[in-house]
PyMOL Python script that loads the backbone (N, CA, C, O; Angstrom):
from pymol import cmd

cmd.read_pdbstr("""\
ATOM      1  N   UNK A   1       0.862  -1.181   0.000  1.00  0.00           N
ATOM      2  CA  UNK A   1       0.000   0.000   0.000  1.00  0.00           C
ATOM      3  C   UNK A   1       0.904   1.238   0.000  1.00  0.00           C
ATOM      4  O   UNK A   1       1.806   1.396   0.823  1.00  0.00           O
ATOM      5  N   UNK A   2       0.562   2.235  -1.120  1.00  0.00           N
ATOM      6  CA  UNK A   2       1.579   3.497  -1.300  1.00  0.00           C
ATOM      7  C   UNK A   2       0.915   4.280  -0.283  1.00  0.00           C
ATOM      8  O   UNK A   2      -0.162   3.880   0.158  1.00  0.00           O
ATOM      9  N   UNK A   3       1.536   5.555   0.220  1.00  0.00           N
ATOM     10  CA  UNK A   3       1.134   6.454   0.758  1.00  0.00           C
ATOM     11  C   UNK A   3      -0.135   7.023   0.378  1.00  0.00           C
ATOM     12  O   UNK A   3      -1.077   6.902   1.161  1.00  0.00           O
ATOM     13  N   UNK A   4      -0.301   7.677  -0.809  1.00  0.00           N
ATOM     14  CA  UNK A   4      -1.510   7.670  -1.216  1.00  0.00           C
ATOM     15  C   UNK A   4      -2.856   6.743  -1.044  1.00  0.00           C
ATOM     16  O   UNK A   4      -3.981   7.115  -0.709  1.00  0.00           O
ATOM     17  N   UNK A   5      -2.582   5.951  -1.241  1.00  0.00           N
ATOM     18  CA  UNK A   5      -3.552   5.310  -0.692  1.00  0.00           C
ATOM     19  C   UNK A   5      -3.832   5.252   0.686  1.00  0.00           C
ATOM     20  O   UNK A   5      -5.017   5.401   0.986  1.00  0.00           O
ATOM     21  N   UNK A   6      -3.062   5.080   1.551  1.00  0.00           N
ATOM     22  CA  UNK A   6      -3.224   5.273   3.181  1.00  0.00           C
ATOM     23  C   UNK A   6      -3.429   6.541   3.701  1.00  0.00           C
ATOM     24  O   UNK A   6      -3.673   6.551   4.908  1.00  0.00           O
ATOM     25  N   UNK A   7      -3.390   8.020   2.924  1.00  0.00           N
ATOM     26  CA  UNK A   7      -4.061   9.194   2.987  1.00  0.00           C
ATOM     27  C   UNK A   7      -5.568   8.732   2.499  1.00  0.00           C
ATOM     28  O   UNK A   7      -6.371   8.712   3.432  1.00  0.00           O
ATOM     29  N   UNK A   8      -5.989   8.438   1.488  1.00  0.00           N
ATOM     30  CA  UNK A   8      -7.167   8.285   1.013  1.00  0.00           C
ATOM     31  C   UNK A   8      -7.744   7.126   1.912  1.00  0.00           C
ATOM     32  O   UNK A   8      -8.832   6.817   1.426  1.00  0.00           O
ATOM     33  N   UNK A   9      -7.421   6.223   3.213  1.00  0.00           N
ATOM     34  CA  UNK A   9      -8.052   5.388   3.575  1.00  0.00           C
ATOM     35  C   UNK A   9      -8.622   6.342   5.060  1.00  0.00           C
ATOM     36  O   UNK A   9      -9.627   6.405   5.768  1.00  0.00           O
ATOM     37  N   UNK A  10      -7.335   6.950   4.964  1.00  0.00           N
ATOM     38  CA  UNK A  10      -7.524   7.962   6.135  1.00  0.00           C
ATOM     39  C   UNK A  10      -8.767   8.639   6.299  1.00  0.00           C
ATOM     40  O   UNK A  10      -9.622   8.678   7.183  1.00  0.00           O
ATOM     41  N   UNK A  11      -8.598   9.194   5.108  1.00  0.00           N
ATOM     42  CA  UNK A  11      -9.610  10.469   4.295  1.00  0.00           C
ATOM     43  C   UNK A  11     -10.610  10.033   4.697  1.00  0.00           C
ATOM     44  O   UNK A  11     -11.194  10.514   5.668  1.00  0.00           O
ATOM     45  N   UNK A  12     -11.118   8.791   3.878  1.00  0.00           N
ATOM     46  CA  UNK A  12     -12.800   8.348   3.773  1.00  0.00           C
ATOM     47  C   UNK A  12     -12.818   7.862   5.410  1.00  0.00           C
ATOM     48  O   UNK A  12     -13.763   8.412   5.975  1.00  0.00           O
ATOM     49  N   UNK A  13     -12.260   7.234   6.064  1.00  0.00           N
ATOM     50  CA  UNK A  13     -13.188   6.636   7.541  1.00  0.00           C
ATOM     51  C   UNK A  13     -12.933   7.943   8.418  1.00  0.00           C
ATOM     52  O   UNK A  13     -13.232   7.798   9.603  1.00  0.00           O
ATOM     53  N   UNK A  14     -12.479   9.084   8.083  1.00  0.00           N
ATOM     54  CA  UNK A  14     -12.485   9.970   9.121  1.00  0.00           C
ATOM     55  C   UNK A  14     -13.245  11.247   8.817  1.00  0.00           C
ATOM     56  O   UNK A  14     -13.322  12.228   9.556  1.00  0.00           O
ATOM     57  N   UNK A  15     -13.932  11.054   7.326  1.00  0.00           N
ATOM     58  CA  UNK A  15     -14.862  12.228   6.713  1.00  0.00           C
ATOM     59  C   UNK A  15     -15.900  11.127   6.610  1.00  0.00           C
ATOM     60  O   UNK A  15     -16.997  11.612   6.890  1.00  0.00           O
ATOM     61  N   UNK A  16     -15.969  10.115   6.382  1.00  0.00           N
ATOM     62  CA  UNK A  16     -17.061   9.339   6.614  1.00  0.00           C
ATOM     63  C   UNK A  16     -17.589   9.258   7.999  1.00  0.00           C
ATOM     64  O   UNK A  16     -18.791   9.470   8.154  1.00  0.00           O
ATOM     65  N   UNK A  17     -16.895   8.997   8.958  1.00  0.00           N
ATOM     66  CA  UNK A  17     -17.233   9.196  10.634  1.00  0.00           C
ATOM     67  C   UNK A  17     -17.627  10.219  10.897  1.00  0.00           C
ATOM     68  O   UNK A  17     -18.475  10.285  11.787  1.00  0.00           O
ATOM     69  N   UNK A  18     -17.352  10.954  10.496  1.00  0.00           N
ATOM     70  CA  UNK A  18     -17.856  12.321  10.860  1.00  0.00           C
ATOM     71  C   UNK A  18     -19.146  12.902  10.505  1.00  0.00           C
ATOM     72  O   UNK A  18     -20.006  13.444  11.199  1.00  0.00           O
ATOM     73  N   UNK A  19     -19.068  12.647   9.197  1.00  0.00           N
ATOM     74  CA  UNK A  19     -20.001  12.860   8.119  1.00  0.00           C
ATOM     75  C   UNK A  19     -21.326  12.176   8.985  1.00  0.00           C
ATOM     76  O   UNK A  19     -22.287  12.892   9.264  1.00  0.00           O
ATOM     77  N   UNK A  20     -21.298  11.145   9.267  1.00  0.00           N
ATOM     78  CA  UNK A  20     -22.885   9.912   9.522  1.00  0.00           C
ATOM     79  C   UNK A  20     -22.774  10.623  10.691  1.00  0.00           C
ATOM     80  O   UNK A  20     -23.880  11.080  10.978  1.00  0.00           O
ATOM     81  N   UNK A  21     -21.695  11.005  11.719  1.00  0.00           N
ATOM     82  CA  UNK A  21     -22.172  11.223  13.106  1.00  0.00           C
ATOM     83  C   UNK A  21     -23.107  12.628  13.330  1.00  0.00           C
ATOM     84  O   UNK A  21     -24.022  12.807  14.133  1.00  0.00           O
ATOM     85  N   UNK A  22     -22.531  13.563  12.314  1.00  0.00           N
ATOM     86  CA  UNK A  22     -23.211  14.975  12.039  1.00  0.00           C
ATOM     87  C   UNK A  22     -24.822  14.728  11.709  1.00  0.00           C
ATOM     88  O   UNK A  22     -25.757  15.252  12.315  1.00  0.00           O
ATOM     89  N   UNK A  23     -24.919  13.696  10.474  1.00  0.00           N
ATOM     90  CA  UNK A  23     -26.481  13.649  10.096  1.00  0.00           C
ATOM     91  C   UNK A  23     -27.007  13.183  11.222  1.00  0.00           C
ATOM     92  O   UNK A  23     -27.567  13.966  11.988  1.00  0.00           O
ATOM     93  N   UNK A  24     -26.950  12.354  11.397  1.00  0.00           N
ATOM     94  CA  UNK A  24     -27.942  11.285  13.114  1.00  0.00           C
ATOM     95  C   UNK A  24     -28.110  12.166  14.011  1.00  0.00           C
ATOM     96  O   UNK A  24     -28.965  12.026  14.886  1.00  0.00           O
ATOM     97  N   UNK A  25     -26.926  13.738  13.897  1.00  0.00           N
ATOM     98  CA  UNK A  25     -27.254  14.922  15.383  1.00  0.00           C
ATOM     99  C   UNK A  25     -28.455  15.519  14.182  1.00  0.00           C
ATOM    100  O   UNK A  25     -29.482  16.120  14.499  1.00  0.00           O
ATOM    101  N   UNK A  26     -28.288  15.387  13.617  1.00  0.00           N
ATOM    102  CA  UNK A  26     -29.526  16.098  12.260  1.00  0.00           C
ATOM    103  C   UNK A  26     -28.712  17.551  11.900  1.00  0.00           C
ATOM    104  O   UNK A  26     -29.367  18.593  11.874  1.00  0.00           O
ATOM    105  N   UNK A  27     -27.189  17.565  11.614  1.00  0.00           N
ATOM    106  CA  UNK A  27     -26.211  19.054  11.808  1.00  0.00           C
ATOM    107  C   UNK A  27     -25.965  18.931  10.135  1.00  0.00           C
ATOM    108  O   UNK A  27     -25.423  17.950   9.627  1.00  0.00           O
ATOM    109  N   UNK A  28     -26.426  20.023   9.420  1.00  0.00           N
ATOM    110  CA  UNK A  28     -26.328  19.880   7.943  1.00  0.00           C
ATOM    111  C   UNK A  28     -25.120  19.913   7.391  1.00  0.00           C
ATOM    112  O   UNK A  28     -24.779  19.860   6.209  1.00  0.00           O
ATOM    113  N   UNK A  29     -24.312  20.037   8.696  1.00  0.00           N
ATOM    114  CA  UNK A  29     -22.504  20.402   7.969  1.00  0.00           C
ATOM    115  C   UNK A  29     -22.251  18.716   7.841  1.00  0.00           C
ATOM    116  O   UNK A  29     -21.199  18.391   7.292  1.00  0.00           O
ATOM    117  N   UNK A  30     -23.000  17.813   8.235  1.00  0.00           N
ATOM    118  CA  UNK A  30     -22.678  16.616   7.750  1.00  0.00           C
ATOM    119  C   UNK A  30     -22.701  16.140   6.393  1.00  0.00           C
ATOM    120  O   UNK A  30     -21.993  15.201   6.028  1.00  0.00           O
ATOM    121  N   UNK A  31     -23.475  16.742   5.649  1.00  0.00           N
ATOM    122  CA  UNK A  31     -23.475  16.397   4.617  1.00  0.00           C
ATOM    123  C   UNK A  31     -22.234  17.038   3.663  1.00  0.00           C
ATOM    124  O   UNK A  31     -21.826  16.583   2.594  1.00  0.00           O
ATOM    125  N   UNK A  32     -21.763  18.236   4.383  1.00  0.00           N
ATOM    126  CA  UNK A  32     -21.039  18.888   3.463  1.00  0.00           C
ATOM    127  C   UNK A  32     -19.229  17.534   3.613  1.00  0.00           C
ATOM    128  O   UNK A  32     -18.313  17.013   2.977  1.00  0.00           O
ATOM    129  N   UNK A  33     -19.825  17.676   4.875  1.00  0.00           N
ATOM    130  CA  UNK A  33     -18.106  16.539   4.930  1.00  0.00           C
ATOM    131  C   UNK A  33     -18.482  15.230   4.502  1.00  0.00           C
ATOM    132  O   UNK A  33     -17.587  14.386   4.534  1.00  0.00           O
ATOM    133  N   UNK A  34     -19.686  14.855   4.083  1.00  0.00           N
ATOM    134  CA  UNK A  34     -20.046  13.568   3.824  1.00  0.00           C
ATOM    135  C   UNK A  34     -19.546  13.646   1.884  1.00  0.00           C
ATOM    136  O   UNK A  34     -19.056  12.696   1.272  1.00  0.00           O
ATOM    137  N   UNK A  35     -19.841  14.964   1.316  1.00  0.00           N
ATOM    138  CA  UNK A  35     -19.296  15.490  -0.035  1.00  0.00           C
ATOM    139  C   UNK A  35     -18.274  15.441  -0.059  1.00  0.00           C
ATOM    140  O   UNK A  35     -17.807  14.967  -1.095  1.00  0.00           O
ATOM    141  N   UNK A  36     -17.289  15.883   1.024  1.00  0.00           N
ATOM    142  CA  UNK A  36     -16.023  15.977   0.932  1.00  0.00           C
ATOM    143  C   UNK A  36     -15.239  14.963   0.901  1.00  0.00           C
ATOM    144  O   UNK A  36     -14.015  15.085   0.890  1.00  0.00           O
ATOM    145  N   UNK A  37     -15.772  13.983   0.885  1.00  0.00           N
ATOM    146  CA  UNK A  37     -14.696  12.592   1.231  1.00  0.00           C
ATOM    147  C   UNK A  37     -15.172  12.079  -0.249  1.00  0.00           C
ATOM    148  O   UNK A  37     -14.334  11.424  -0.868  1.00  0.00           O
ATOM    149  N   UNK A  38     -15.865  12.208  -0.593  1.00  0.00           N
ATOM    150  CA  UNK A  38     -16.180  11.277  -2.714  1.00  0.00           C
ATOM    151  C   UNK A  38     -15.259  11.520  -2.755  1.00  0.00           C
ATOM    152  O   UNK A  38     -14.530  10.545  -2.574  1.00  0.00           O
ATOM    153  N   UNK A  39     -14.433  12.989  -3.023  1.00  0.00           N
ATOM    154  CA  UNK A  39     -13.337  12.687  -3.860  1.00  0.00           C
ATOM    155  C   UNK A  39     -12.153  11.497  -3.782  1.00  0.00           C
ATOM    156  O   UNK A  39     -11.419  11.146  -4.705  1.00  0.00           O
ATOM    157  N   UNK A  40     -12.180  11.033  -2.545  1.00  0.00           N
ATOM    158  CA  UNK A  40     -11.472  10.367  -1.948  1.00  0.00           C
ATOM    159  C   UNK A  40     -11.769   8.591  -2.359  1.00  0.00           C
ATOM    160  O   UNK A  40     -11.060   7.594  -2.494  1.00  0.00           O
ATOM    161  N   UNK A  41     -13.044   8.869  -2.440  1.00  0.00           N
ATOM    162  CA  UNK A  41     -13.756   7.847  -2.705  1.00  0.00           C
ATOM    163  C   UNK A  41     -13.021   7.064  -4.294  1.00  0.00           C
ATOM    164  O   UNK A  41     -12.418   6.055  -4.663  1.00  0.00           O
ATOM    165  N   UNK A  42     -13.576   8.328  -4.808  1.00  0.00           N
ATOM    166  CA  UNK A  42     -13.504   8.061  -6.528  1.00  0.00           C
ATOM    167  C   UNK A  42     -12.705   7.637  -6.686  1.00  0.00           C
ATOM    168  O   UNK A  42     -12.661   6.504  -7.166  1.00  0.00           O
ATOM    169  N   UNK A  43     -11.334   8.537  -6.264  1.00  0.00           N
ATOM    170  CA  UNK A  43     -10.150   7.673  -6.763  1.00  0.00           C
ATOM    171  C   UNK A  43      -9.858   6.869  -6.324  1.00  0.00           C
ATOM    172  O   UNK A  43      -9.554   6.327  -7.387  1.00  0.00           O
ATOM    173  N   UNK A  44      -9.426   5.548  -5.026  1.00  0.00           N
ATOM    174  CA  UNK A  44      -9.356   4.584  -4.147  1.00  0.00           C
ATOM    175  C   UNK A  44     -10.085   3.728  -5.295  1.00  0.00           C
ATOM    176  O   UNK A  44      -9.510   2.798  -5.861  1.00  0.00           O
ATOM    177  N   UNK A  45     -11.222   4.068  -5.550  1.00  0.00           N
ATOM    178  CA  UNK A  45     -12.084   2.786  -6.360  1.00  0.00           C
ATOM    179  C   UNK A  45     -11.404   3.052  -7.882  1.00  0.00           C
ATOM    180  O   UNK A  45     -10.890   2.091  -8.454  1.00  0.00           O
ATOM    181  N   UNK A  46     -11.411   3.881  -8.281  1.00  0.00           N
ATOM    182  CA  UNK A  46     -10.832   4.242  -9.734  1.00  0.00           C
ATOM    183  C   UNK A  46      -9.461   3.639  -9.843  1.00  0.00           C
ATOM    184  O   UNK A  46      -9.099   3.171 -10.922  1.00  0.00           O
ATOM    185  N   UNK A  47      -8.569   3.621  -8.646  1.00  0.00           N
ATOM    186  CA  UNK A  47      -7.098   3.014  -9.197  1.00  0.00           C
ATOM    187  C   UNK A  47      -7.251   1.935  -8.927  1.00  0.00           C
ATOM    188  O   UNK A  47      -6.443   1.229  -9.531  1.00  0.00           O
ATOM    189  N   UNK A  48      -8.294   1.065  -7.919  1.00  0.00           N
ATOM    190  CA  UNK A  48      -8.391  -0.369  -7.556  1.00  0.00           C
ATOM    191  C   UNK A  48      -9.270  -0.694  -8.766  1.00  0.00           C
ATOM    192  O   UNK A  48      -9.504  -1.903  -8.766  1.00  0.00           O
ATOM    193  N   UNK A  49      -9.707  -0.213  -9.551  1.00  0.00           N
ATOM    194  CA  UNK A  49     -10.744  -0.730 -10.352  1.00  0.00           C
ATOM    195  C   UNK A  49     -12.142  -1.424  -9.757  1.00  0.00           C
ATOM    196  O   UNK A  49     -12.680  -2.463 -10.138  1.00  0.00           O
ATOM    197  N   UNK A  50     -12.507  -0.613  -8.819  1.00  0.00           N
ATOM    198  CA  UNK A  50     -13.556  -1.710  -8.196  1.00  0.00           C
ATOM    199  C   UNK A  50     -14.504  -0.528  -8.631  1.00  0.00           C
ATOM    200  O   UNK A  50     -14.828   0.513  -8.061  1.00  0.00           O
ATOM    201  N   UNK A  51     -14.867  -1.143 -10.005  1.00  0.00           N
ATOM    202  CA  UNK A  51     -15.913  -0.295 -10.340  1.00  0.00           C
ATOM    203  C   UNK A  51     -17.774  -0.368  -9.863  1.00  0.00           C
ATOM    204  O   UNK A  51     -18.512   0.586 -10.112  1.00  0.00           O
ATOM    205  N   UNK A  52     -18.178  -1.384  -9.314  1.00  0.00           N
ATOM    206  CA  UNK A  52     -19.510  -1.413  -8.578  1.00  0.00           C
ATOM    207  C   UNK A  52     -19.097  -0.410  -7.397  1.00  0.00           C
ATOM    208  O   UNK A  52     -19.868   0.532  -7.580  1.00  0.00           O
ATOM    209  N   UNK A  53     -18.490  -0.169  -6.549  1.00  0.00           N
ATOM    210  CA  UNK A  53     -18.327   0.946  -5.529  1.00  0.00           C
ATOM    211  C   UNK A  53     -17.832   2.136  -5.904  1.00  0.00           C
ATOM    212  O   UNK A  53     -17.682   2.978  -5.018  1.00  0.00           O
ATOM    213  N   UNK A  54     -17.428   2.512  -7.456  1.00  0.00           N
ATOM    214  CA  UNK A  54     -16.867   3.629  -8.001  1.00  0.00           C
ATOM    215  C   UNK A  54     -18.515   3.975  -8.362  1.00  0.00           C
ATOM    216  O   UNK A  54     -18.868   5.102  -8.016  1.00  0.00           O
ATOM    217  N   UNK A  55     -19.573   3.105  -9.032  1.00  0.00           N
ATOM    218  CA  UNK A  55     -20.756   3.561  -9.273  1.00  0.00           C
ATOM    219  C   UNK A  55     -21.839   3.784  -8.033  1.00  0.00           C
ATOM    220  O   UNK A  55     -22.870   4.453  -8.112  1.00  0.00           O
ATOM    221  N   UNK A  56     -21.451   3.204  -7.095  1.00  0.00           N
ATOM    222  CA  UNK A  56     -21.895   3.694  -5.506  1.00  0.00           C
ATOM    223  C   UNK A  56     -21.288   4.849  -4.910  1.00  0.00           C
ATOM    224  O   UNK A  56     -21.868   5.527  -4.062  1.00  0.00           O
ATOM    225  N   UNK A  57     -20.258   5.063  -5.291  1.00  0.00           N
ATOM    226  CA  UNK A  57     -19.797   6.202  -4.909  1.00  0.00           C
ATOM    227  C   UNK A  57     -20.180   8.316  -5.475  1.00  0.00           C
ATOM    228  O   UNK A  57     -20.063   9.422  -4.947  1.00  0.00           O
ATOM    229  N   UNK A  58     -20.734   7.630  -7.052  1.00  0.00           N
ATOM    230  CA  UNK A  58     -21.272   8.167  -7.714  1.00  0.00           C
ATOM    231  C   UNK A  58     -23.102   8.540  -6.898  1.00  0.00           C
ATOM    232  O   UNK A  58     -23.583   9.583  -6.454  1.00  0.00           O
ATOM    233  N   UNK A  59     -23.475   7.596  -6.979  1.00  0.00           N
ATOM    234  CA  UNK A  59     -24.646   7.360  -6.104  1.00  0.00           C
ATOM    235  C   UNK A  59     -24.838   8.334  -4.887  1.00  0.00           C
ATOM    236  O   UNK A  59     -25.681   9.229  -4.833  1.00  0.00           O
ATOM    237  N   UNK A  60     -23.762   7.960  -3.752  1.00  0.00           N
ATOM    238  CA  UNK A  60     -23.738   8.720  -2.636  1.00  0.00           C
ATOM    239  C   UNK A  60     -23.156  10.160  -3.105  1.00  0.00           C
ATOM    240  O   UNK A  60     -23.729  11.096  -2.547  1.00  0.00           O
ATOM    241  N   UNK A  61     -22.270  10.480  -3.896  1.00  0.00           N
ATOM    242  CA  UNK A  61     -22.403  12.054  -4.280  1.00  0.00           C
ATOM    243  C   UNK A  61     -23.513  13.001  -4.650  1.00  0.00           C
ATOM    244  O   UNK A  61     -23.654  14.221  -4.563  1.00  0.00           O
ATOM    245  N   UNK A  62     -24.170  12.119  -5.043  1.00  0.00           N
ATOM    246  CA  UNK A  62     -25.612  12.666  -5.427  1.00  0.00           C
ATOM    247  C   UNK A  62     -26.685  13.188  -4.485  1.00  0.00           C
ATOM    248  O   UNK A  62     -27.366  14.210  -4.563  1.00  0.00           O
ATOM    249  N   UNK A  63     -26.646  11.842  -3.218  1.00  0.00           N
ATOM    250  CA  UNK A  63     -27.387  11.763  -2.063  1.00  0.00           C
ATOM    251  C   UNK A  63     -26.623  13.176  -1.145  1.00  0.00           C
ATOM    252  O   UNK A  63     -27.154  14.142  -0.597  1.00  0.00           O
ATOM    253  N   UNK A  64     -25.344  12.819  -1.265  1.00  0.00           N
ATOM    254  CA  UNK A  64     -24.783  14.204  -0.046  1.00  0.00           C
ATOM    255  C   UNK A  64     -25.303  15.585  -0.994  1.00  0.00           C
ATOM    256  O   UNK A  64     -26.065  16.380  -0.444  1.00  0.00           O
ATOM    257  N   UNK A  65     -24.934  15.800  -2.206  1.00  0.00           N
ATOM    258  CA  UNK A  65     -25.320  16.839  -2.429  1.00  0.00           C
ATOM    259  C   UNK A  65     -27.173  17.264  -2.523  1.00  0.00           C
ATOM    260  O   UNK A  65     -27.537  18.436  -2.427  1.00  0.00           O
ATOM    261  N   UNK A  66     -27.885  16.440  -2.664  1.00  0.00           N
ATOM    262  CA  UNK A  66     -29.032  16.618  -2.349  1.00  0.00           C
ATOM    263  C   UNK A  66     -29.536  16.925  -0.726  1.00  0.00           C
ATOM    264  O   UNK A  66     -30.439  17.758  -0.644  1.00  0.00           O
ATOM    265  N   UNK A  67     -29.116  16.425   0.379  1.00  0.00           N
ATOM    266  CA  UNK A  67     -28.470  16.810   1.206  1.00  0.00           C
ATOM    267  C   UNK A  67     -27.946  18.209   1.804  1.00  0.00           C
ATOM    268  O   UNK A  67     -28.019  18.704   2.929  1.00  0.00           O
ATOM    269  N   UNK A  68     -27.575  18.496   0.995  1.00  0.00           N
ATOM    270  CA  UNK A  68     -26.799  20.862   0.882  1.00  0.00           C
ATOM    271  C   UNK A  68     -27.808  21.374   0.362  1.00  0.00           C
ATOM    272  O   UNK A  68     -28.280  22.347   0.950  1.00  0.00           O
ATOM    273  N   UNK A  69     -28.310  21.017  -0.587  1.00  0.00           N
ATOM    274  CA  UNK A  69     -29.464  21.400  -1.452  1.00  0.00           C
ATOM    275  C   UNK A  69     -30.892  21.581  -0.294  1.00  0.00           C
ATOM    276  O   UNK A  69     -31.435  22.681  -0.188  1.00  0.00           O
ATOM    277  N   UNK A  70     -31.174  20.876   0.176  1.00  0.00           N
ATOM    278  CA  UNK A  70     -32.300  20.484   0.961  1.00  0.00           C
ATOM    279  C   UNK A  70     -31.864  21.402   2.734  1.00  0.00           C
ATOM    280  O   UNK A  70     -32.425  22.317   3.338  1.00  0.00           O
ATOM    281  N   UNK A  71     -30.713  20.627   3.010  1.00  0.00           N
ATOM    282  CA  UNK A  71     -30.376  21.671   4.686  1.00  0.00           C
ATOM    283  C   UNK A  71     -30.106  22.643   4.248  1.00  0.00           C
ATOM    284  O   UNK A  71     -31.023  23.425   4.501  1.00  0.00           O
ATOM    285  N   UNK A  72     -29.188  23.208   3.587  1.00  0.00           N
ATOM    286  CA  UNK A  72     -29.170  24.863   3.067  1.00  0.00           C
ATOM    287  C   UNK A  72     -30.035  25.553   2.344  1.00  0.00           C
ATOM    288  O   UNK A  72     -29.651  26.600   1.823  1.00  0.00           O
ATOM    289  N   UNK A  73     -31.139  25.182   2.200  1.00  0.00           N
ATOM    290  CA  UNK A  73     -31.996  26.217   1.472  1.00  0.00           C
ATOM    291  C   UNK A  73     -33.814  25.872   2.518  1.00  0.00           C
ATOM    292  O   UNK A  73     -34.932  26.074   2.045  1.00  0.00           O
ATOM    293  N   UNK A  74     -33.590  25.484   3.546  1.00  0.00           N
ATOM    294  CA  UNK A  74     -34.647  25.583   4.097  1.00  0.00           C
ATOM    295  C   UNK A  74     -34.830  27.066   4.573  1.00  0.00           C
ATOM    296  O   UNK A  74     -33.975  27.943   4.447  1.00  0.00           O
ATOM    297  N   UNK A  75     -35.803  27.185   5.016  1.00  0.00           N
ATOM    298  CA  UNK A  75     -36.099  28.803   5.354  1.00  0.00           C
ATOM    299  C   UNK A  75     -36.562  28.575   6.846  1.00  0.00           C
ATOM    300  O   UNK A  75     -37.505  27.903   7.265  1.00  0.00           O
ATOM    301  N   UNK A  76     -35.559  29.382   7.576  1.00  0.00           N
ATOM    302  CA  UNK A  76     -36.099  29.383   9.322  1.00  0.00           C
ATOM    303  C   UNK A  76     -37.124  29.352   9.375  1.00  0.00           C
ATOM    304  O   UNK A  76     -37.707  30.019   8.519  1.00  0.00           O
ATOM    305  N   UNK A  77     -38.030  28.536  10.443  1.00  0.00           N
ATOM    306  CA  UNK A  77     -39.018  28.750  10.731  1.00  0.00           C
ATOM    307  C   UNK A  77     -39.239  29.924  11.695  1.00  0.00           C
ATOM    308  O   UNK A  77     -38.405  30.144  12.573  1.00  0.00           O
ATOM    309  N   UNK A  78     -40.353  30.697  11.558  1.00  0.00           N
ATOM    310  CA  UNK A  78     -41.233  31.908  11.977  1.00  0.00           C
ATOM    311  C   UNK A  78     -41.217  31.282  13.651  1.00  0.00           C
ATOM    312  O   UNK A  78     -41.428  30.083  13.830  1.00  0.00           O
ATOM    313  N   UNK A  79     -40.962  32.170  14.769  1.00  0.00           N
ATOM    314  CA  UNK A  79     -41.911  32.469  15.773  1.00  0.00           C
ATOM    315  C   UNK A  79     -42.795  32.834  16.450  1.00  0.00           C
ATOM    316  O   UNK A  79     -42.854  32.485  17.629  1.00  0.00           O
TER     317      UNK A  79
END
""", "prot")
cmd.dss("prot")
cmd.show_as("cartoon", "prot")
cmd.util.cbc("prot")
cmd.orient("prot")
């Protein structure tokens, strides 16, 4: 295992941990670090060739950014 890769293993279980622990508090910055780790994603699966989790990974980019889309554009509720 090159360095690179052991940054990118880093990457995903410690923006992934974070990421799931933020949504479950219901904290919308989870999703933004839950975005931030695909990139990490993509490539790990892209140089391993494990392309069914490169197309899951695709998948969950979609879900986190729908995610920003949805917690960042709600409108405070009125008192």
């Amino acid at each position: 295992m090159n360095v690179l890769d052991i940054v990118c293993q880093v990457a995903i279980s410690v923006l992934g941990l974070t990421a799931l622990i933020l949504v479950s508090k219901k904290n919308k910055w989870g999703f933004v670090i839950g975005l931030a780790s695909q990139p990490f994603w993509f490539f790990t699966t892209f140089v391993h060739e494990q392309w069914g989790i490169f197309a899951l990974s695709v998948a969950y980019a979609i879900v986190w950014a729908n995610g920003i889309r949805v917690w960042f554009s709600k409108k405070p509720l009125n008192s």
